[in-house]
C-alpha positions in Angstrom: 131.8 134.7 118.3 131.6 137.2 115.8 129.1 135.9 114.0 126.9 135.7 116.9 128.1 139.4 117.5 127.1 140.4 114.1 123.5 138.6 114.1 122.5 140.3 117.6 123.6 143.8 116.2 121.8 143.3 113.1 118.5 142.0 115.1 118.9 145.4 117.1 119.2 147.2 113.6 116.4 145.4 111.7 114.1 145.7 115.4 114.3 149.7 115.3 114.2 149.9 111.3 111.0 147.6 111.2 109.7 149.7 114.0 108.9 152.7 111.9 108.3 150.4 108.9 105.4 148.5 110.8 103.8 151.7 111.4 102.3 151.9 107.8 98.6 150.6 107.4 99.9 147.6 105.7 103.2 146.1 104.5 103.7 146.0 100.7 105.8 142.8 99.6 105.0 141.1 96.3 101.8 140.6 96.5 100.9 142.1 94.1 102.6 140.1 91.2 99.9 137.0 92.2 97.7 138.7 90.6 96.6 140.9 94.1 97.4 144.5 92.7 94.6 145.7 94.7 96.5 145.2 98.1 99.0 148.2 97.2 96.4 150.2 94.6 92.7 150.7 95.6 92.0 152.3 92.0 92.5 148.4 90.7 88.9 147.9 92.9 86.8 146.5 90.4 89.0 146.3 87.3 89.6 142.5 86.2 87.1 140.5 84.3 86.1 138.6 87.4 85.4 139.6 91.3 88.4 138.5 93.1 88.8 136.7 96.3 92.2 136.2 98.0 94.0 134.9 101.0 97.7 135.7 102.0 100.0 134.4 104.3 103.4 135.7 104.8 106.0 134.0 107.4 109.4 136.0 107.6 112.3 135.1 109.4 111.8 131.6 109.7 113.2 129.6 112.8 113.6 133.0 114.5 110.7 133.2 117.7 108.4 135.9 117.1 109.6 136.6 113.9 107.0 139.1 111.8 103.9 137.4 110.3 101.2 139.1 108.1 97.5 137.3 106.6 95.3 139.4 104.5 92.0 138.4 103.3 90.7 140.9 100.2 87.7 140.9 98.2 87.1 143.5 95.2 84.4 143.6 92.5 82.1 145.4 90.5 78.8 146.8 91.4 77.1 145.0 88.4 78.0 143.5 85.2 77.9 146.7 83.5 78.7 149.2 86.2 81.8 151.9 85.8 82.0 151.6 90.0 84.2 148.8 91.9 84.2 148.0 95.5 86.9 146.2 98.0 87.8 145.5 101.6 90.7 144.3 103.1 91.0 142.4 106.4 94.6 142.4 107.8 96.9 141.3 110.6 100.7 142.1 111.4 102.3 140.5 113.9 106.0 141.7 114.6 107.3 140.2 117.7 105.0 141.7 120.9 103.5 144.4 118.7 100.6 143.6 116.3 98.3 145.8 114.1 95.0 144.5 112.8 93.3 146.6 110.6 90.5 146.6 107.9 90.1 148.8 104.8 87.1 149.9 102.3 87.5 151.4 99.0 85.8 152.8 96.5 87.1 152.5 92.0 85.5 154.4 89.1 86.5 153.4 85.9 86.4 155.8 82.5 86.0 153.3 79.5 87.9 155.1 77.1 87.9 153.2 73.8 85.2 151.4 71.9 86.0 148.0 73.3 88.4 146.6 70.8 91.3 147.7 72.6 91.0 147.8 76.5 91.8 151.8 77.2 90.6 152.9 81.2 91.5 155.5 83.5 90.6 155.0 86.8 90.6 156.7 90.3 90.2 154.6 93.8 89.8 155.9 97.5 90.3 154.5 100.5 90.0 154.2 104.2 91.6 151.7 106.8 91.0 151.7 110.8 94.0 150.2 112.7 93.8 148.4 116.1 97.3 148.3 117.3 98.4 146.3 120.7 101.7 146.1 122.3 101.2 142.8 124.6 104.1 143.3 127.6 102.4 140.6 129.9 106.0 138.7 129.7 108.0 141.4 130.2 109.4 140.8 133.7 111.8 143.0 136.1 110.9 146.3 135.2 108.2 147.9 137.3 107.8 150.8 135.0 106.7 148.7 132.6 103.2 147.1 133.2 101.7 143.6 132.7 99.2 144.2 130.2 98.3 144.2 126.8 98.3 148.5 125.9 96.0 148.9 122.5 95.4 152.1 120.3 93.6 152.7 116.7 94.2 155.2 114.0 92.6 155.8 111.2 94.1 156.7 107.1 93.3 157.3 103.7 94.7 156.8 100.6 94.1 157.8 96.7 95.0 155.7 93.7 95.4 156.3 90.1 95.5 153.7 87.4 95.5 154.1 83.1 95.6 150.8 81.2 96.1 150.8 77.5 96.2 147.5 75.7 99.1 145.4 77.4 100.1 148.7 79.0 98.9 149.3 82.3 100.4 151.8 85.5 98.9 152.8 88.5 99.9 155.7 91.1 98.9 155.8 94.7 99.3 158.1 97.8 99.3 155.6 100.8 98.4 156.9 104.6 97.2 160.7 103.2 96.5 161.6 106.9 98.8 162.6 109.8 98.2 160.3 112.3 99.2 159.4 116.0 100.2 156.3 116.4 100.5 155.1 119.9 100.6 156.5 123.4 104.3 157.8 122.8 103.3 160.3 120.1 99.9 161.4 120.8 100.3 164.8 120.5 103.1 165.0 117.5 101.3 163.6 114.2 103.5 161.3 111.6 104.1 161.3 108.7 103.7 158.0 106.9 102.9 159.2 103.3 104.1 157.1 100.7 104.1 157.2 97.1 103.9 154.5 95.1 104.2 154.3 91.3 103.5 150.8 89.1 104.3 150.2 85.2 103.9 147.0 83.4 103.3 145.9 79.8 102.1 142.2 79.2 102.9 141.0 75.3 103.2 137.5 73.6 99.6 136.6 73.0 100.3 134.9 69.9 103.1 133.1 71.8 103.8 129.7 73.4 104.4 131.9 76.7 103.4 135.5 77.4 105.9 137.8 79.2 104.8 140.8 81.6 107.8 142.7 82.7 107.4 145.7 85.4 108.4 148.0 87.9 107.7 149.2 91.0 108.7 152.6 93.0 108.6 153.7 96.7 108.9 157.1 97.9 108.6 157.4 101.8 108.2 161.2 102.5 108.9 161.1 106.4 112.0 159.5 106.1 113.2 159.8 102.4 113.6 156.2 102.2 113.3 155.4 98.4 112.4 151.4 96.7 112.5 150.2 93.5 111.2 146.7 92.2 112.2 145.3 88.9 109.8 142.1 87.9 109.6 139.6 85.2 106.6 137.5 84.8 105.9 134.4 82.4 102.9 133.1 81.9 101.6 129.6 80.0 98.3 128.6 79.1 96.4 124.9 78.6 93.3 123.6 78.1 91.7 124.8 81.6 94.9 126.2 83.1 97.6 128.7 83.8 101.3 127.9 84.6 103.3 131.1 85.7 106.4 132.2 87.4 108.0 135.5 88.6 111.1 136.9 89.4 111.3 140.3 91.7 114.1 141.9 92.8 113.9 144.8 95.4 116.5 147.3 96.6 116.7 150.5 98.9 118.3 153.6 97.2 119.7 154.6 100.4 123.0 155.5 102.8 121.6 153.4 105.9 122.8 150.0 105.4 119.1 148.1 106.5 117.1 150.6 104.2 119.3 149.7 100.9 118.7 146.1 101.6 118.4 143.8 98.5 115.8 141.0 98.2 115.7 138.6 95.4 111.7 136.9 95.1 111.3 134.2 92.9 107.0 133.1 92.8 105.5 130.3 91.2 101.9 130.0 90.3 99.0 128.2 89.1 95.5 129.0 88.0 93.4 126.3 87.4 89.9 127.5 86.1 88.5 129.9 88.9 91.4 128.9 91.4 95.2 131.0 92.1 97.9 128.7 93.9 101.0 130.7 94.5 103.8 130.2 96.3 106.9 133.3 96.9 110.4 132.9 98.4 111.9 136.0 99.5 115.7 135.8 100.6 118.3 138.7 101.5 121.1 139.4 99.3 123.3 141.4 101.6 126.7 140.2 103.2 124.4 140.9 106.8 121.6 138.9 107.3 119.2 137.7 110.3 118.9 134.4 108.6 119.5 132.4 105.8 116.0 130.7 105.6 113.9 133.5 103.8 110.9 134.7 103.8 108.0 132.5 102.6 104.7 133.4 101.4 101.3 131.5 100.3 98.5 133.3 98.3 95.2 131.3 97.6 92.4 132.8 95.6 88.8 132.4 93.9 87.5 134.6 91.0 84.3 134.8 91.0 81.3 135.4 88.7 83.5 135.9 85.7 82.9 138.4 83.1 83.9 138.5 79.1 87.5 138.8 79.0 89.7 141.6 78.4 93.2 141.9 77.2 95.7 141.0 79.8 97.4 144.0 82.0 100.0 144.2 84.8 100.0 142.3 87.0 97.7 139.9 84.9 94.6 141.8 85.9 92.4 139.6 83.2 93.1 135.9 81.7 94.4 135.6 78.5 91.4 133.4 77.9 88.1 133.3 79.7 87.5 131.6 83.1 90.4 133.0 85.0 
């Protein structure tokens, strides 16, 4: 009995926390260490060796009904083989229990070659918008008659402004997510929110003349509305064959915070392959606290194509190029 107690009360906490939390443009997990930087930094638009295609899909909660589900497809390239300018979209959609946001985002990179080309040194800047549908579908809700049957929808719109400088095996990127004050549903249409978040990325990838290359970095969240600060610390291995690329990753995230959901811990371990132009990866997210939903994790898939693959550059965080050509 008191475990049921203290799974209901925690559904109840984790239901209002994710509440404000699934008002963002688009949930950041670890994405980004499958080589998908651009989903959390538009300035990475463009930046590889190769125009990138990629498909997520992201099951939490498992066994729970209606637990929160997100699929992104993203595409980002250069203009031209020899163009400073990059381009990307992002499709998205977020389910969490009856609400759901579907959104889509364009963005814009310019990259300064700073070096001669013997060592890869490149500032770049990245701008984006996104247009959100959200929905709220109440047909099932039954016995109130305040509350009507039918599926309530409202858009918004945001912005948000990247930074990136990569230096050799050194690379770090800083972005302002959701720049605009926004309304978000019927509730708050006269009292904008703010959903500003900062977000600053450092890697450095090393080992080239190694049997396995190593990538460690970080990751830090600053939400400005509510304070609510996140840190990631990553590891990443990578070994190379013939036509092939065998890597693994271990994330773990924690709050910095005096509400107990916000200072959740989360332990990811990823496994990935890249097999010529193709990205497998799998990611297995599970709580560390004493007070948890469920013990069954969060589970991810990411699948991916590069495509129309340039020379190669030296490798940057979060493996932005191939140590060799063809990735």
């Amino acid at each position: 009995m008191k475990l049921l107690y203290s799974r209901i009360s925690m559904l109840f906490l984790l239901l209002f926390s994710l509440k404000g939390v699934s008002q963002e443009t688009l949930p950041i997990y670890q994405d980004y260490l499958s080589d998908n930087v651009y989903l959390v930094h538009p300035s990475a638009a463009g930046i590889g060796n190769s125009s990138k295609l990629r498909f997520t899909a992201r099951q939490q909660w498992a066994g729970i009904p209606n637990a929160p589900a997100l699929q992104t497809l993203s595409f980002h390239s250069k203009f031209s083989e020899y163009s400073n300018a990059g381009f990307g979209f992002v499709l998205f959609n977020d389910k969490n229990g009856f609400h759901s946001q579907k959104g889509v985002q364009g963005s814009y990179a310019y990259h300064l070659q700073m070096s001669d080309g013997r060592v890869f040194n490149q500032l770049s800047f990245g701008l984006a918008f996104t247009f959100v549908q959200n929905q709220s579908d109440q047909r099932s809700f039954t016995g109130d008659a305040a509350v009507a049957s039918i599926v309530e929808s409202t858009s918004y719109y945001n912005a948000d402004f990247s930074m990136a400088y990569h230096l050799g095996g050194f690379s770090s990127y800083f972005t302002v997510k959701n720049l605009l004050l926004t309304a978000k549903n019927n509730l708050n249409v006269q009292e904008p929110l703010d959903l500003r978040n900062y977000i600053f990325s450092a890697g450095y990838y090393f080992g080239q003349d190694l049997p396995i290359q190593f990538e460690p970095s970080l990751m830090l969240q600053f939400r400005e509305g509510t304070g609510q600060r996140i840190a990631d610390f990553n590891i990443k291995a990578y070994k190379n064959f013939s036509k092939s690329q065998l890597w693994a990753a271990l994330s773990y995230r924690r709050g910095f915070d005096a509400n107990a959901i916000e200072n959740a811990q989360f332990i990811s371990p990823i496994i990935g392959l890249n097999y010529q132009n193709l990205l497998f990866s799998y990611t297995y997210t599970n709580q560390m606290n004493e007070t948890v939903l469920t013990t069954t994790g969060f589970h991810q898939v990411t699948v991916g194509i590069n495509l129309w693959t340039r020379e190669p550059r030296a490798a940057a965080c979060p493996n932005i190029n191939a140590a060799f050509g063809g990735f």
